[in-house]
MIGUTI-493076 format. One line per field, with one value per atom (N, C-alpha, C, O): residue number from 1; x, y, z; atom name. Coordinates in steps of 0.02 Angstrom, whole numbers, m for minus. Each point is the difference from the previous one (the first is absolute). Layout:
i = NUM	... $
c1 = X	... $
c2 = Y	... $
c3 = Z	... $
at = CA	... $
//
This chain:
i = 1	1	1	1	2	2	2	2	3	3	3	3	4	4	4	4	5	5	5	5	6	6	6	6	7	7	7	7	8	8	8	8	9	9	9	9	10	10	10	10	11	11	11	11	12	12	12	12	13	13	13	13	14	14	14	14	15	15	15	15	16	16	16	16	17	17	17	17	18	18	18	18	19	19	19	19	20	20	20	20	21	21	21	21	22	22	22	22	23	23	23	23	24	24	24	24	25	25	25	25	26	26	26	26	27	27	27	27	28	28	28	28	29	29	29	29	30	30	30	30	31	31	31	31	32	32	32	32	33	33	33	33	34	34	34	34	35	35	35	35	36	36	36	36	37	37	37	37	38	38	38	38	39	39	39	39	40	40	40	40	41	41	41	41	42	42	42	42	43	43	43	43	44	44	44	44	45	45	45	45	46	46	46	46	47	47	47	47	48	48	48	48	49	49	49	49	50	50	50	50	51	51	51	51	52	52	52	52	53	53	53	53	54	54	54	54	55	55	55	55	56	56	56	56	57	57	57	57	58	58	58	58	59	59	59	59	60	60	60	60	61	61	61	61	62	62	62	62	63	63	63	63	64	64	64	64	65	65	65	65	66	66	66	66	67	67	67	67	68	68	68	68	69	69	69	69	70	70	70	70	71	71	71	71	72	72	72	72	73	73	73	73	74	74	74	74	75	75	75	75	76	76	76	76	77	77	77	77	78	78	78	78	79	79	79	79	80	80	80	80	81	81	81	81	82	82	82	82	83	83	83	83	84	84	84	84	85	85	85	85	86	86	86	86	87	87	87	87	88	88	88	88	89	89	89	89	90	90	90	90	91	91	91	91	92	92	92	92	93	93	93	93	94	94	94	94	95	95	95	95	96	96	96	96	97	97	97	97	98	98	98	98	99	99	99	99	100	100	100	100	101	101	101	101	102	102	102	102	103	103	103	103	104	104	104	104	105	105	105	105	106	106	106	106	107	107	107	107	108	108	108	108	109	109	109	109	110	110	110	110	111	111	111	111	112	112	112	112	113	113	113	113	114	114	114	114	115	115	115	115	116	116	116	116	117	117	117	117	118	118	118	118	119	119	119	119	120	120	120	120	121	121	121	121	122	122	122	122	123	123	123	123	124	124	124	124	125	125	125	125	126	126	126	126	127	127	127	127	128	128	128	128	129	129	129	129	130	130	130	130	131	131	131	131	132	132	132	132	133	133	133	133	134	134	134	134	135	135	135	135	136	136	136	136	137	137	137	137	138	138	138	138	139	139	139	139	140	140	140	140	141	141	141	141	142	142	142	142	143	143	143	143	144	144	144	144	145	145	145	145	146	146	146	146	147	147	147	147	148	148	148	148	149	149	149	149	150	150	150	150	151	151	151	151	152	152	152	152	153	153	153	153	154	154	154	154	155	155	155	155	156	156	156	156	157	157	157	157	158	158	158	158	159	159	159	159	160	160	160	160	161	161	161	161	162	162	162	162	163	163	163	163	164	164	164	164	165	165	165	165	166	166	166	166	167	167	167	167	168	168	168	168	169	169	169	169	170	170	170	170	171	171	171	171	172	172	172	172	173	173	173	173	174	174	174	174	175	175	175	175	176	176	176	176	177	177	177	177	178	178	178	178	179	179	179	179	180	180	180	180	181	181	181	181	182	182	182	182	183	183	183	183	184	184	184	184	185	185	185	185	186	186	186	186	187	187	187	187	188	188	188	188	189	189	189	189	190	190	190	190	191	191	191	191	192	192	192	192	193	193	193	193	194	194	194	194	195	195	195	195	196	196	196	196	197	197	197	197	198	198	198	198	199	199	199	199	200	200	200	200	201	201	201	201	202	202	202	202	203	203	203	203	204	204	204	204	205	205	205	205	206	206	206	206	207	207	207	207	208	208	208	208	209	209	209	209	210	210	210	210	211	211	211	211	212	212	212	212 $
c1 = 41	m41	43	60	m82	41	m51	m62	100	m37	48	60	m88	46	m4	m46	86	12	14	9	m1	24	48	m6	44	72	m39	m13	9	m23	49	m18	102	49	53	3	57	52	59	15	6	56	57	1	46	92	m3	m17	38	3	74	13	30	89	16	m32	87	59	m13	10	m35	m19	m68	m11	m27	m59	m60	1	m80	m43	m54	m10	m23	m61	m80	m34	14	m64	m46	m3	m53	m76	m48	m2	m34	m31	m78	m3	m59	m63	m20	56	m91	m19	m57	m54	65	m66	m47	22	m86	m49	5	21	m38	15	63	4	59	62	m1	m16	46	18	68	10	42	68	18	m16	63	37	96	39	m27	65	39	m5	37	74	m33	27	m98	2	16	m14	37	27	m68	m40	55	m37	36	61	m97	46	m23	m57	96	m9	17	40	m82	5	m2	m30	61	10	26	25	m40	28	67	m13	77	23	58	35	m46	28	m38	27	m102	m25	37	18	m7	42	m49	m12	m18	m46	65	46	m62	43	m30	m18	10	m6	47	45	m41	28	m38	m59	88	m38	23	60	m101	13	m27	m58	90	m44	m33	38	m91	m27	46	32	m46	24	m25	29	m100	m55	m36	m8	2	m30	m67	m18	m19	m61	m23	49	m94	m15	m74	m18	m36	m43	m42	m54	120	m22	36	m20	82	77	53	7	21	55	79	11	28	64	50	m15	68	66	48	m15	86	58	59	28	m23	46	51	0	69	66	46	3	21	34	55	m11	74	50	15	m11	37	16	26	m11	60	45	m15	21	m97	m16	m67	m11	m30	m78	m26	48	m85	m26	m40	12	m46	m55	m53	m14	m19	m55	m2	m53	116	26	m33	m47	115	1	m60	m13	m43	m59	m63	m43	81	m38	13	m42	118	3	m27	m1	m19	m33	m61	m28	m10	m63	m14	25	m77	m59	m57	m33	7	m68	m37	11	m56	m51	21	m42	95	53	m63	m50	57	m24	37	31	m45	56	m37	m26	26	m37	28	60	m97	17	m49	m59	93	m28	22	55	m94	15	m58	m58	78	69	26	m42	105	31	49	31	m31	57	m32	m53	92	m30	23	m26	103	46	m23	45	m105	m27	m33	0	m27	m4	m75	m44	44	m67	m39	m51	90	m26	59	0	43	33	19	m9	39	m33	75	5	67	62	47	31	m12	22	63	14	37	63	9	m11	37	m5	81	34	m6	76	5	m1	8	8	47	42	m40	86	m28	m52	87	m9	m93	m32	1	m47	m57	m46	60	m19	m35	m55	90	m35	m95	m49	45	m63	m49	m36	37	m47	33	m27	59	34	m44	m37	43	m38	m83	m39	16	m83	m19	m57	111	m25	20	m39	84	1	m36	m7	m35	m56	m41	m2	m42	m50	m3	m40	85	13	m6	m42	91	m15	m58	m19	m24	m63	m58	m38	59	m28	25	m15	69	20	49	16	7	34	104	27	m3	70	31	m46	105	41	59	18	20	77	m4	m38	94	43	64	46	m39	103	m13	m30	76	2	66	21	11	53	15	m20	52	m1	60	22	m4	58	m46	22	m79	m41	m69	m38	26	m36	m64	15	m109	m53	m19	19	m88	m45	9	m50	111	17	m45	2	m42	m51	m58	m9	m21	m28	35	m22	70	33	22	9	m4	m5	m46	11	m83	m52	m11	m17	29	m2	30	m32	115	7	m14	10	m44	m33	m72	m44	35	m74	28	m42	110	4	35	15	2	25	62	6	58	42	33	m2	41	20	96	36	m25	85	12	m28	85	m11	99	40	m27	67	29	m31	99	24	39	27	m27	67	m56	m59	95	m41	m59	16	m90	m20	m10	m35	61	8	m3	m30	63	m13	m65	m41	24	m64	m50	m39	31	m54	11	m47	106	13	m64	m49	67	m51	m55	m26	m22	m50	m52	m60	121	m45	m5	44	m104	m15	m37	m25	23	m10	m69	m15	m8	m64	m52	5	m60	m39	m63	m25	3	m38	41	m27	103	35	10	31	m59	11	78	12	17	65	m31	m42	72	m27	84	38	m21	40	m5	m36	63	m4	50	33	m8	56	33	m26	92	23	22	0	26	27	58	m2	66	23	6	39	m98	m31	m54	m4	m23	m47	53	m12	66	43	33	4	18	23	m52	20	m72	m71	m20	m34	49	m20	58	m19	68	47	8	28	m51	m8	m60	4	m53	m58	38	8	9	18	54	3	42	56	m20	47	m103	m30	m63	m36	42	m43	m75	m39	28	m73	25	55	m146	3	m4	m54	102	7	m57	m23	1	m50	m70	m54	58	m74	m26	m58	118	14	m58	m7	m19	m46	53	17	7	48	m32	m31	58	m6	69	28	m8	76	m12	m46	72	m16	56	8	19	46	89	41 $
c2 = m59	59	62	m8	73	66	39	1	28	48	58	m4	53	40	m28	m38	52	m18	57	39	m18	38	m27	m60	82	m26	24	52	m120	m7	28	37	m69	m2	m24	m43	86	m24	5	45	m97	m9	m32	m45	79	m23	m81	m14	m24	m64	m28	m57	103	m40	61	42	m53	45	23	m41	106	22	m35	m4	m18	m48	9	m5	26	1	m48	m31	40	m43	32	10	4	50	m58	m47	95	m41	34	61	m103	65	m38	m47	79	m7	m70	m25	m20	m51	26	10	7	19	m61	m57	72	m27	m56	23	m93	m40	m39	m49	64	m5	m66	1	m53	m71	m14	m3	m6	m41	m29	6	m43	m52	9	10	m17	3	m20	m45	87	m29	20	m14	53	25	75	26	15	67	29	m27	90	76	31	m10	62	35	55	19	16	83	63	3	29	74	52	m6	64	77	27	m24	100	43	34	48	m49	59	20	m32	115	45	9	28	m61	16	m92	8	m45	m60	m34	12	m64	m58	m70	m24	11	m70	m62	6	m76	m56	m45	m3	m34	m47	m51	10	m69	m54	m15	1	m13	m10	m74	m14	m37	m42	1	5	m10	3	m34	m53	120	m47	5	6	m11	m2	m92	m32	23	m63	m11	m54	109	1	62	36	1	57	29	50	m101	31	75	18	17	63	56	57	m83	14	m49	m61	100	m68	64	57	m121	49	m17	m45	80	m16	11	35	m49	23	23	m29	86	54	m6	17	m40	11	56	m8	45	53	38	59	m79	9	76	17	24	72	24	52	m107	12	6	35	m105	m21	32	15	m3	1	32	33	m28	32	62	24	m4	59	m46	16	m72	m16	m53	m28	9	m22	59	6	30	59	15	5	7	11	m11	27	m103	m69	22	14	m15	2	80	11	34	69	m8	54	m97	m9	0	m35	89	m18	m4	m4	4	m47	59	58	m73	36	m2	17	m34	9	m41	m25	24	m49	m13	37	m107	m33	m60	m46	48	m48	m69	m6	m38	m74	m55	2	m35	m81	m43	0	m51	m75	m24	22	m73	m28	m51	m23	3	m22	m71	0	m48	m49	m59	m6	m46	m64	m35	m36	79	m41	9	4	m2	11	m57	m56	63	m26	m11	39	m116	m38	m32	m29	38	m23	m75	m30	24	m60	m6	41	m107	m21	m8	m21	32	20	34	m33	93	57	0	m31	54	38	47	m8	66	46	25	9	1	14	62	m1	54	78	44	4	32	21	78	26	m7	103	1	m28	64	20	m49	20	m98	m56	12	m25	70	m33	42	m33	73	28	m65	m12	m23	m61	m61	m53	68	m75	20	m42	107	15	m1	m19	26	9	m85	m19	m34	m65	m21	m42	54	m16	m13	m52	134	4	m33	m54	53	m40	m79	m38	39	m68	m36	m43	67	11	17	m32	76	13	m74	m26	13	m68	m76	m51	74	m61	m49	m50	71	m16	0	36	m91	0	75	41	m13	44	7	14	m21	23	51	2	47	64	4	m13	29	m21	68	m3	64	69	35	29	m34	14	88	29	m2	73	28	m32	104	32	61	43	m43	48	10	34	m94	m31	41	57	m65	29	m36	m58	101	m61	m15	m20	25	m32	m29	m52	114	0	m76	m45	53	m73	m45	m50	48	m64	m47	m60	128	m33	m25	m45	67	m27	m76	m49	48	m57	m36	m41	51	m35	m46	m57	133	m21	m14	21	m56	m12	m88	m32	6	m83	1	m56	102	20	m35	m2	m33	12	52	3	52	75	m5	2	m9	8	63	12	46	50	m11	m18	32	m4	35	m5	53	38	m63	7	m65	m34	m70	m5	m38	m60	m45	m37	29	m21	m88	m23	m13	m39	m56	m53	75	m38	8	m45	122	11	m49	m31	17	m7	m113	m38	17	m48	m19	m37	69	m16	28	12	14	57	m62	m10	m27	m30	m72	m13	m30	m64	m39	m55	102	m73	m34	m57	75	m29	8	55	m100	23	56	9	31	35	65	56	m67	95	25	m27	110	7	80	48	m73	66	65	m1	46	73	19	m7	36	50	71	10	45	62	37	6	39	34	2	m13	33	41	m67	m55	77	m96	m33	m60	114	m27	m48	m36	66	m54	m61	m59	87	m74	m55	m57	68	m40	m52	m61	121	m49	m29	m32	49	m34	m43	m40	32	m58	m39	m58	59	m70	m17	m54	96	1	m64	m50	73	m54	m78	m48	54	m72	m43	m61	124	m48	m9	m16	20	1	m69	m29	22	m50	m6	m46	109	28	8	m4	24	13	66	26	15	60	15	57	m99	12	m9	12	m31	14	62	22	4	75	57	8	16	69	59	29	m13	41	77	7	37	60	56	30	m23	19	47	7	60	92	8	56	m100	16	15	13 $
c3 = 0	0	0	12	m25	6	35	m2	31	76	15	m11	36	43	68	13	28	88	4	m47	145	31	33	13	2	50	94	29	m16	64	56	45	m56	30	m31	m45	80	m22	59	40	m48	84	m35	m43	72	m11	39	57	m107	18	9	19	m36	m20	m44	m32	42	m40	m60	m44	21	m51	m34	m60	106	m28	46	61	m116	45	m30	m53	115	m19	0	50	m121	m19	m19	m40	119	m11	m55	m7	m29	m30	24	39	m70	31	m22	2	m20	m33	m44	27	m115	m35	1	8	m16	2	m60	m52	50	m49	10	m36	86	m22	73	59	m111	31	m24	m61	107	m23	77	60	m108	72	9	m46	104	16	m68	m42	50	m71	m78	m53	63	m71	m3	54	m99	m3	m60	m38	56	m35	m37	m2	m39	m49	23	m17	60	23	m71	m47	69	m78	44	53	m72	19	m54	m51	79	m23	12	36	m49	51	m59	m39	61	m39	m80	m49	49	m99	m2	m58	66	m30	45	59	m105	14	30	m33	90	19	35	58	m98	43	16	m41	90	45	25	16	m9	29	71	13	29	51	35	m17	63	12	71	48	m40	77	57	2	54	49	54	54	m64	64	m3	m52	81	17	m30	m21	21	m38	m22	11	m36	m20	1	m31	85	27	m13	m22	50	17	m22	m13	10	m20	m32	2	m27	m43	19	19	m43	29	m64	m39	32	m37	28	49	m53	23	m57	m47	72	m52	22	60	m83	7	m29	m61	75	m51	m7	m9	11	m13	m29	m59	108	m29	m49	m30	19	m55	m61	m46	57	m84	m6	m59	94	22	m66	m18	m17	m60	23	55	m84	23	32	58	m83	38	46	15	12	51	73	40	m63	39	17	60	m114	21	53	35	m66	68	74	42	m36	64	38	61	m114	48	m9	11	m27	m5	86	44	m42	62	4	m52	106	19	m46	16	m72	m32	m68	m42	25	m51	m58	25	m80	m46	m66	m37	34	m56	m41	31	m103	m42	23	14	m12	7	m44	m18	12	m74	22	27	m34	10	46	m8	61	m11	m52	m39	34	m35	25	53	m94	47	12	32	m62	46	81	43	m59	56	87	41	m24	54	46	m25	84	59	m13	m19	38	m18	38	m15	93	46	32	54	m115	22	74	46	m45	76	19	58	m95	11	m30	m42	51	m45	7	51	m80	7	m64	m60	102	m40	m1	50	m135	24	m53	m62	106	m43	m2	45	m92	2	21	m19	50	m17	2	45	m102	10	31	35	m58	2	57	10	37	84	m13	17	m35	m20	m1	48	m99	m10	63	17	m5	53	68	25	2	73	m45	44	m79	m26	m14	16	m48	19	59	22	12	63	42	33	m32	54	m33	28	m82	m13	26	25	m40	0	78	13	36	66	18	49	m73	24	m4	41	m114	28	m2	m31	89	16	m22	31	m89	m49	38	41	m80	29	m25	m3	m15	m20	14	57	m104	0	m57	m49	73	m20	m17	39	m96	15	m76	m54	95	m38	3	51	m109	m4	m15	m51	96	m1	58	47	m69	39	27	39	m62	46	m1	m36	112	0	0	19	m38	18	23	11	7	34	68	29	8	44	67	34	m34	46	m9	42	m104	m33	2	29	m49	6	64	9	36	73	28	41	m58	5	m31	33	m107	m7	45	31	m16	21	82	21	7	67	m8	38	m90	m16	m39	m32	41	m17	m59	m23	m7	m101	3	61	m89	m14	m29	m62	103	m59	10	50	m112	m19	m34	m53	91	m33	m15	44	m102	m24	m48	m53	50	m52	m37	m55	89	m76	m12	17	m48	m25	21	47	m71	25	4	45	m86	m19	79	m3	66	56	15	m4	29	12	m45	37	m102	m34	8	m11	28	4	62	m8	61	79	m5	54	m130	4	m41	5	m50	m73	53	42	m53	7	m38	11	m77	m71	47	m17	49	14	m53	m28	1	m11	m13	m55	125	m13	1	m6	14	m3	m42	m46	43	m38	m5	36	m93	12	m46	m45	69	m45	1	48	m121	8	m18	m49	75	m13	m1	51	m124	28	m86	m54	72	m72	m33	27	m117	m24	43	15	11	24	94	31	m22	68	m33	15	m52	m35	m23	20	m58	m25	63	1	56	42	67	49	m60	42	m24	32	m103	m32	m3	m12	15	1	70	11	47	59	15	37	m76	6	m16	39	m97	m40	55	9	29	32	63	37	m11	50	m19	39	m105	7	m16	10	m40	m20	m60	m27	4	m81	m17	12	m41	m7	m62	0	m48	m54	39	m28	88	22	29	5	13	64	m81	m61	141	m37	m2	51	m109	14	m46	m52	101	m30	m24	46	m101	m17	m4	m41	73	m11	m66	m24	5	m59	23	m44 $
at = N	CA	C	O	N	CA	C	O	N	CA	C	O	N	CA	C	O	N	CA	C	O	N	CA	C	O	N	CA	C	O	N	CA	C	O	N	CA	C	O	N	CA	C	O	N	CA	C	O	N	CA	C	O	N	CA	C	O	N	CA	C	O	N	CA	C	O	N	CA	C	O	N	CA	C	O	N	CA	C	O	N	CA	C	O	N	CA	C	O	N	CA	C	O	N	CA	C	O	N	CA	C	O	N	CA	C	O	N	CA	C	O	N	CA	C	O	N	CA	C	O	N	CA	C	O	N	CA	C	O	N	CA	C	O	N	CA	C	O	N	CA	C	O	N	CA	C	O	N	CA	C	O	N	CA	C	O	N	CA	C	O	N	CA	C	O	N	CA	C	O	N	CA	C	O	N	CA	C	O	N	CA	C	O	N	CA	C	O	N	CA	C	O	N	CA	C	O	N	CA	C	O	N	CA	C	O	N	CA	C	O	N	CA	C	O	N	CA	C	O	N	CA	C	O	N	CA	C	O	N	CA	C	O	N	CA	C	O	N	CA	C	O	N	CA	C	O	N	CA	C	O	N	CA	C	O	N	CA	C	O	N	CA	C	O	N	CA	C	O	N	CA	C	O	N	CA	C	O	N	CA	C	O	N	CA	C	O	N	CA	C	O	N	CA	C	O	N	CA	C	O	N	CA	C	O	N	CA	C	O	N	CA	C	O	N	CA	C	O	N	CA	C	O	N	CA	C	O	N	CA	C	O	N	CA	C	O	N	CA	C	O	N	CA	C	O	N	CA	C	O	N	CA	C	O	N	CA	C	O	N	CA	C	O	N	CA	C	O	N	CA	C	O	N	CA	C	O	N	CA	C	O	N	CA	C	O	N	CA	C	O	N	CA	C	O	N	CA	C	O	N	CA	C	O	N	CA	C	O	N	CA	C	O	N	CA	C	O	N	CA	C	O	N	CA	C	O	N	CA	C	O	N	CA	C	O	N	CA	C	O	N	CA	C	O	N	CA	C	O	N	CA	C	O	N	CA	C	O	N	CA	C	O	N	CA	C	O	N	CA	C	O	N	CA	C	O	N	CA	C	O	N	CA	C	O	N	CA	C	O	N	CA	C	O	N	CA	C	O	N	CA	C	O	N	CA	C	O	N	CA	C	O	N	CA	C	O	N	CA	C	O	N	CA	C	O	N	CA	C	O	N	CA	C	O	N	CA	C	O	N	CA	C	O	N	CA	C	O	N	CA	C	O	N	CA	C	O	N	CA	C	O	N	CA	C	O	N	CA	C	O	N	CA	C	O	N	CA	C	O	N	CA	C	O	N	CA	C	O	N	CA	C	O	N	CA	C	O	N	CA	C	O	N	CA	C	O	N	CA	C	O	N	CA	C	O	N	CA	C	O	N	CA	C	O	N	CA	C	O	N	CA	C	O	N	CA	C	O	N	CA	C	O	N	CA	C	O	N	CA	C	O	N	CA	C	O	N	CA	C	O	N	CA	C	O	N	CA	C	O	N	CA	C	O	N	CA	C	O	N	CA	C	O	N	CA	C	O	N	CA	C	O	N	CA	C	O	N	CA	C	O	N	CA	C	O	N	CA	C	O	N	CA	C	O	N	CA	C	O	N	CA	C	O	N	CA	C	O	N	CA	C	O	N	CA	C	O	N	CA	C	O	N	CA	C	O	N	CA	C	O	N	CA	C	O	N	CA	C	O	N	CA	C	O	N	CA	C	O	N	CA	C	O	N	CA	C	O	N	CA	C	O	N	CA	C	O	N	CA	C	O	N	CA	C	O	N	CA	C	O	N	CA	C	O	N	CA	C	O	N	CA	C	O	N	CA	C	O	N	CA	C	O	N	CA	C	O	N	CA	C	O	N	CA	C	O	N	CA	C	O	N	CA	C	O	N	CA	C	O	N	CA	C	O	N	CA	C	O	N	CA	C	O	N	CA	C	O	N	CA	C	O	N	CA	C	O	N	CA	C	O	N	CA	C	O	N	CA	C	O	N	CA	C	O	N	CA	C	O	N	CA	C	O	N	CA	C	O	N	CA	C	O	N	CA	C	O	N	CA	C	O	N	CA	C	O	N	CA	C	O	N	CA	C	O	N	CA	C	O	N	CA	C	O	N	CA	C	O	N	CA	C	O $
//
């Protein structure tokens, strides 16, 4: 669908990274691990971006998480993160298959922005009841606050700047009903997926989402 939203909220989640609620438009159904295509204006120059949810559900509200690097940030980066509560921004979709279905054992292994969709299946998943492992490879970490929760709520959470390849060894159990998600740039998909294989899982089954 395409809608305008209002930006409900927006709170510093990690190092140069926030996390913007916007309202839930009327009609609008998606599930953990699918992303939106945000539109603005800024400066006369039309700009979209995809973003993938990282709220657990979207009820009332749905959320994303913005990362943004000073160095590189574009104009409508920048934009995101001064957005406040009243703010409004075009949104479409959703979009994506690689999402959370209710399975009844998750691991989720995300690189950098990855953790966005990793804390939004997390909690779902936990909410009902569901196993969860985390294994998020990053030098500056978000979320932190969620993720502690998960993890004082039963989660397995591995947070690591170098290889995850151990982590995902004690995360993967080739069981039947688990299921793996990956999230994150090619060069973390590349090595999450041979991560899967040497661990003993099937890396062609993993719901993976590649930001490119």
């Amino acid at each position: 669908m395409d809608a305008t939203v209002a930006v409900a909220a927006v709170r510093e989640v990690g190092p140069g990274t926030v996390a913007i609620e916007f309202e839930t438009p009327d009609g609008f159904e998606a599930e953990p691990g699918q992303f939106v295509k945000l539109s603005g204006t800024v400066d006369g120059e039309e700009y979209s971006r995809f973003y993938t949810l990282s709220s657990p559900g979207v009820e009332e509200t749905f959320e994303v998480t913005v990362g943004v690097d000073p160095e590189e940030a574009g104009p409508f980066s920048r934009h995101l993160t001064d957005l406040r509560e009243g703010d409004e921004l075009d949104v479409s979709g959703p979009f994506g298959r690689s999402y959370y279905q209710e399975e009844s054992c998750v691991v989720v292994l995300a690189g950098g922005p990855g953790v966005g969709p990793a804390v939004g299946i997390g909690e779902a998943a936990v909410a009902d009841g569901n196993e969860v492992a985390v294994v998020y490879q990053t030098d500056a970490p978000a979320h932190a606050e969620r993720l502690d929760a998960l993890r004082d709520a039963g989660a397995s959470v591995v947070v690591t700047e170098g290889a995850i390849g151990s982590a995902v060894a004690d995360a993967v159990t080739g069981e039947e009903a688990e299921q793996v998600f990956v999230y994150g740039f090619d060069d973390f998909v590349e090595e999450a997926e041979a991560a899967i294989e040497a661990a003993g899982g099937d890396a062609d089954a993993a719901k993976v989402e590649n930001f490119g």
